[in-house]
Structures are given as structure tokens and as C-alpha cells.
C-alpha positions in Angstrom: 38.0 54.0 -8.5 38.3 57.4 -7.5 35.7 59.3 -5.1 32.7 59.8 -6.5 30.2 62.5 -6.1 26.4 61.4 -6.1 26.0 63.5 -9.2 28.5 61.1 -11.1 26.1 57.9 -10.5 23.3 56.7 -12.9 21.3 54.6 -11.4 19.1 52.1 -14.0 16.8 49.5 -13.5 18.8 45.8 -13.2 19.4 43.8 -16.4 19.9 39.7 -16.6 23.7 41.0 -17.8 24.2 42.2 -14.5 24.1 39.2 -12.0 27.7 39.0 -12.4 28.2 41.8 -10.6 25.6 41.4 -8.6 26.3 38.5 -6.9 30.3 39.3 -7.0 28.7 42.5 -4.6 26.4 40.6 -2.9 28.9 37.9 -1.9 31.0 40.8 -0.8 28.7 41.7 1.8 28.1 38.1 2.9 31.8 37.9 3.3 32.0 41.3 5.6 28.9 40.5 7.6 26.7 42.7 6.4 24.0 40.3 6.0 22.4 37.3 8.0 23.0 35.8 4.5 25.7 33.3 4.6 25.7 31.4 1.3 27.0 32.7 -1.6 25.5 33.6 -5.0 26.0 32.7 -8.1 25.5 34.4 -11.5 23.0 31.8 -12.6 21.2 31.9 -9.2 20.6 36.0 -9.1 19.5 35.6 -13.5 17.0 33.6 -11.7 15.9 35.8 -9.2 15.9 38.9 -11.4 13.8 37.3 -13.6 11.3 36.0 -11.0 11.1 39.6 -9.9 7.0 42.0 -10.8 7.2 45.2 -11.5 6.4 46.2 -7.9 9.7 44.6 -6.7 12.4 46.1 -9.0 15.6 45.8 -8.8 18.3 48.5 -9.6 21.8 49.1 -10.4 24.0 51.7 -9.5 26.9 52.8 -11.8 30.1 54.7 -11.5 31.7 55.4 -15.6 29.9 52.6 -16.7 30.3 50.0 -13.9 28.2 48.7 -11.7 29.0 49.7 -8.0 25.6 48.7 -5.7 22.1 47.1 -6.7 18.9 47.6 -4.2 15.6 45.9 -4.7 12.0 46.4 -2.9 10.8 43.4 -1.6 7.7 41.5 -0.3 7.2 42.7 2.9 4.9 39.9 3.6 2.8 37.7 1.6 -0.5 38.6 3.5 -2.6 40.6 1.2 -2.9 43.4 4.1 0.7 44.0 3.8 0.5 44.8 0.4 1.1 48.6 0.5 4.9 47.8 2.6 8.0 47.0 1.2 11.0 45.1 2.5 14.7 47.0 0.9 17.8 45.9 0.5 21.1 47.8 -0.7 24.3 46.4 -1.2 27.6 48.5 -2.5 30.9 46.9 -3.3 33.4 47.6 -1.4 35.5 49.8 -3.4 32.4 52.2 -3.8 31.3 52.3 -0.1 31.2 55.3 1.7 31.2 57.2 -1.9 27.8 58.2 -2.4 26.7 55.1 -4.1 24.4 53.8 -1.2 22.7 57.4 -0.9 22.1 57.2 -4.5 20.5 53.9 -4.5 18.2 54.9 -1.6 16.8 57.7 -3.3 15.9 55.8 -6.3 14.2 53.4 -4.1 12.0 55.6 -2.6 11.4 56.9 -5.4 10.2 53.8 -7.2 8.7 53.2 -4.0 6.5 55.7 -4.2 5.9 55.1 -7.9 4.5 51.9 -7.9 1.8 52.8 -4.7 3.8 51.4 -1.5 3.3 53.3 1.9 5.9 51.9 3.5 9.7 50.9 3.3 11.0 48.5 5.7 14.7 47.4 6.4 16.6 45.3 8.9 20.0 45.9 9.4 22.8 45.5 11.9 22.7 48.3 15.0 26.5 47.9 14.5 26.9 49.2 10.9 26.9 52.7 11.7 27.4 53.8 8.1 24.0 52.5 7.0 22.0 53.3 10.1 23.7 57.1 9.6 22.2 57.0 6.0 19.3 55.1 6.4 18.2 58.5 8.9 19.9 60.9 7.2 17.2 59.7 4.2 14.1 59.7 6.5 14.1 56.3 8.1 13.7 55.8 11.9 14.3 53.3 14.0 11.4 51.3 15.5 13.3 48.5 17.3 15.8 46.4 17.8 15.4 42.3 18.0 18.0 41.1 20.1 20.1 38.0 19.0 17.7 37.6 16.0 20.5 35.2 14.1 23.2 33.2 14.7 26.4 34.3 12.9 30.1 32.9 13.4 29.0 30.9 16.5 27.4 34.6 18.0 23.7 36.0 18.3 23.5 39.1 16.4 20.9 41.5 17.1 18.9 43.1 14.0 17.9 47.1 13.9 13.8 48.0 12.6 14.0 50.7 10.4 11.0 52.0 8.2 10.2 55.2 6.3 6.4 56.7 5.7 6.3 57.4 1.8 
């Protein structure tokens, strides 16, 4: 695939048609450590969990001519009723289609969605070490609000997880 401007992605809300390639992405970014995750997915498993998923909690697909490139989903925060109004995010891009414009475009559609269905809040943990996604995670209004050191154990190593949120 050739480099893509954001303009050149559609992003659309996630069909049951597209956990192929979602879990092909996903799996992708359990492979390169992108994730405490360290099972794989399978097609089944994310029809499943796409189905399972309310209207507060969408999930979205990212396409470049036709093919999907990234999916991102708001997520319970927290099942406490007073954490209602916060949502936990997650963005994943193949690897072909990082550093292309693909994760900026599924961020904006999730604060927009965000938004949309009343949450105050978007949360994320990440790695402090993926540079990439901490530089677009700020460049789209997130700060940082922490850092828990050696939060998981990954490869035989304690990992330490970066706070991020964003005020809708």
C-alpha cells in the first residue's frame, strides 16, 4: 500500500465481516508488543466480541481503497456506575498502514463518537516506549497522567504502562 494521506481513509462503524481483519491486526500488535495481550485472536472469538458490544462502546474500522487498515473501540472504563461518563480506548493499525495516517484518523473518530454518545472522558494505557502513539495520542489532546511502573510481565521483563486521558 502506498502512503496514504488522512483524507484518503473512511472510517465506518465495525461489521461481523470484519473480524478477519481484525484479529489478523490485532494479532499483529500482540506479535510486536504493542499490547500486554499475549494470546491470539481468532475470527470467531472478535464476531463474538463485536456482537457483545452497546452502542456506547462501538467499535470502528479504518479503510484505505476498500481495505481495512486499523479498528479502535471505546471501552468500559470501569463497571462502577460512577465511572459511567469515562471510557477506556484502544487503536490498533496493521503494520503496513502504520505511521500513514491511519491511527490519527481512527482517534478522531473516537473522540468523536466519544463525545456523541455523552462520555467525559477517554482513557488509554500504553507503552512509555511506543513513541509513535504517545506523539499522537498528544498531538490529539491527550496528556499524560502517569506512569505504573512494571505493571505486566512480558517476555520474562516488567513493562511499565503510560496514563493517558483526554477531557471531551
Amino acid at each position: 500500500m502506498s502512503a496514504a494521506s488522512p483524507r484518503e481513509y473512511s472510517v465506518r462503524p465495525a461489521r461481523s465481516q470484519d473480524a478477519d481483519a481484525i484479529s489478523v491486526i490485532y494479532n499483529e500488535g500482540i506479535a510486536d508488543r504493542a499490547t500486554l495481550e499475549t494470546e491470539s485472536r481468532t475470527p470467531d472469538e472478535r464476531r463474538s466480541w463485536l456482537a457483545a458490544r452497546d452502542a456506547r462502546h462501538p467499535v470502528v474500522v479504518v479503510e484505505a481503497d476498500g481495505v481495512v487498515v486499523g479498528w479502535a473501540s471505546l471501552n468500559v472504563f470501569n463497571a462502577r456506575d460512577a465511572y459511567r461518563h469515562v471510557a477506556d480506548i484502544s487503536v490498533y493499525v496493521a503494520r503496513a498502514a502504520r505511521a500513514k495516517g491511519a491511527g490519527s484518523a481512527l482517534l478522531h473518530r473516537l473522540v468523536e463518537l466519544g463525545r456523541e454518545v455523552g462520555f467525559h472522558k477517554l482513557v488509554l494505557a500504553g507503552f512509555p516506549t511506543n513513541a509513535a502513539s504517545v506523539a499522537l495520542y498528544r498531538h490529539l489532546g491527550f496528556r499524560e497522567v502517569g506512569v505504573y511502573r512494571e505493571q505486566g510481565l512480558l517476555d520474562g521483563r516488567w513493562v511499565d504502562v503510560l496514563l493517558m486521558e483526554r477531557l471531551l
